[in-house]
C-alpha positions in Angstrom: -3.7 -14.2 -20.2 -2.8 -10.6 -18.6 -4.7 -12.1 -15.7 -1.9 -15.0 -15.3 0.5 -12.2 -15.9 -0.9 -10.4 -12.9 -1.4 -13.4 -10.3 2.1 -14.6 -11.4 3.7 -11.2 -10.5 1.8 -11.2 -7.3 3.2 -14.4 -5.9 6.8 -13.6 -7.2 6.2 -10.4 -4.9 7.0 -7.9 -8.4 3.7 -6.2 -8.2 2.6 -4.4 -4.0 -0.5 -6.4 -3.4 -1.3 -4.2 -0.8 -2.2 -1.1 -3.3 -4.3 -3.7 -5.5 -6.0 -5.4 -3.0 -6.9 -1.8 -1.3 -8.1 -0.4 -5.1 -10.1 -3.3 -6.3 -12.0 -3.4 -2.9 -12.1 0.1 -2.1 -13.6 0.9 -5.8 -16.2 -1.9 -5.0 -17.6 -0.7 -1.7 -17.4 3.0 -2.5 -19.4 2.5 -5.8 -21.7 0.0 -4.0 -22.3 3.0 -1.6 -23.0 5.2 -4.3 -24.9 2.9 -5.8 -27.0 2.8 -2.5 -27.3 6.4 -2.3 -27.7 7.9 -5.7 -30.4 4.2 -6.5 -30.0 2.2 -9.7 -28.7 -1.5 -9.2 -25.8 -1.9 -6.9 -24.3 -4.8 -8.8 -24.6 -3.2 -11.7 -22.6 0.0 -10.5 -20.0 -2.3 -8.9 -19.0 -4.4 -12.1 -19.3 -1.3 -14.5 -16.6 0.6 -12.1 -14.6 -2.3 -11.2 -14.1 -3.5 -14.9 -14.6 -0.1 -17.2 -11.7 1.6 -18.6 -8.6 0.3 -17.6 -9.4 0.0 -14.1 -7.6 -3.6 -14.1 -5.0 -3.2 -15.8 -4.7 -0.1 -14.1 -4.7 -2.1 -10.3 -2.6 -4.7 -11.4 0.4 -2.9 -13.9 0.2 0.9 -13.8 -0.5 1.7 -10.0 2.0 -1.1 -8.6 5.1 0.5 -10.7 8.1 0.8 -8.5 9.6 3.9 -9.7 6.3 6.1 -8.5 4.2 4.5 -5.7 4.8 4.8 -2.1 7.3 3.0 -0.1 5.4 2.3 3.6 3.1 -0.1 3.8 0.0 2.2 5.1 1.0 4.7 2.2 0.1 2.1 -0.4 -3.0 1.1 1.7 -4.1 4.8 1.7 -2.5 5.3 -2.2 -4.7 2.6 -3.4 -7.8 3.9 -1.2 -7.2 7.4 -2.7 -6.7 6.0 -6.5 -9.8 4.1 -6.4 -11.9 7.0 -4.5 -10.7 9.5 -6.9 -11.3 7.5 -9.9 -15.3 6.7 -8.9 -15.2 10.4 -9.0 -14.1 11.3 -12.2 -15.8 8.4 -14.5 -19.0 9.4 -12.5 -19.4 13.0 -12.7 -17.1 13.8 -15.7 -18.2 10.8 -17.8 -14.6 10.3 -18.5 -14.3 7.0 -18.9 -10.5 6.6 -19.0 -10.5 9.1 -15.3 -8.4 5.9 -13.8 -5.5 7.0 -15.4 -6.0 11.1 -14.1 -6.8 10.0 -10.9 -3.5 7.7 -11.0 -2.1 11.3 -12.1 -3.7 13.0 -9.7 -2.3 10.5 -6.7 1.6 10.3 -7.9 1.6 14.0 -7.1 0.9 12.8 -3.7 3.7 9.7 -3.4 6.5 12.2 -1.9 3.8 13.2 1.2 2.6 9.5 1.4 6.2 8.4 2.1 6.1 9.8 5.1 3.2 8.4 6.6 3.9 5.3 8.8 7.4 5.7 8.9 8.5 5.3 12.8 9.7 8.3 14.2 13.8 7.8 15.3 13.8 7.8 19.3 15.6 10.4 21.1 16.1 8.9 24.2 19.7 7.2 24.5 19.2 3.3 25.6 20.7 2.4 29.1 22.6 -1.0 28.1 22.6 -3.4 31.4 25.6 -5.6 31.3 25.2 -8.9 33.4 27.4 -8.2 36.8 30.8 -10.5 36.5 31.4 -13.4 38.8 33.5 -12.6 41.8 36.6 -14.7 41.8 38.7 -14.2 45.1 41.8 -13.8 45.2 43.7 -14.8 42.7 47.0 -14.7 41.4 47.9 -14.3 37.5 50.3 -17.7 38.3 47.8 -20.1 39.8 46.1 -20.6 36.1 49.7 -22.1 35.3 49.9 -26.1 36.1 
């Protein structure tokens, strides 16, 4: 059911796909990578990061709230990099199980710094506006437009 929930929200536009999509794929390469690296089965690594905790609910609810995520589209993309990066970290090394919620902590901290990124700079150069040239009319007399 929270599933529903979730897709639901998503194509309303209430929840930023964007820092979803970039979690649930992020935690899935970077723990396939350490899976890779550090041996074990790969898959295995992948689904137990991907779907222990409240890594989910976490994606779909919790990092997506309004109030405390980033407003520019490349500071959710690198928000939901950053959340999902941070918590491989802590359930792998600190056998904290519940570190999505820390590292979702840990990355509201950085919200005010990640508005700023991918916000256009304002221009400082003045626009020349060219204005077509008008038609030359002769000579002409403010009576001759009265029949």
């Amino acid at each position: 059911m929270a599933v529903g929930i979730a897709l639901f929200a998503v194509c309303r536009g209430y929840i930023k796909w964007r820092i979803t999509l970039t979690y649930l794929v992020t935690t899935a390469v970077f723990s396939g990578v350490m899976g890779y690296i550090f041996g074990g089965d790969i898959i295995l690594r992948v689904v137990f990061h991907l779907f222990m905790g409240s890594s989910i609910f976490l994606a779909f609810f919790m990092a997506t709230d309004p109030a405390t995520t980033p407003l520019t589209r490349l500071g959710q993309i690198i928000f939901g990099a950053g959340l999902a990066i941070l918590t491989i970290i802590i359930q792998t090394y600190s056998g904290f199980l519940g570190g999505s919620i820390l590292a979702l902590v840990i990355m509201n901290l950085t919200c005010p710094i990640l508005d700023r990124v991918g916000v256009p700079k304002p221009s400082t150069t003045r626009l020349k506006i060219k204005l077509p040239k008008a038609k030359e009319v002769g000579d002409a007399m403010p009576t001759d437009c009265i029949r």
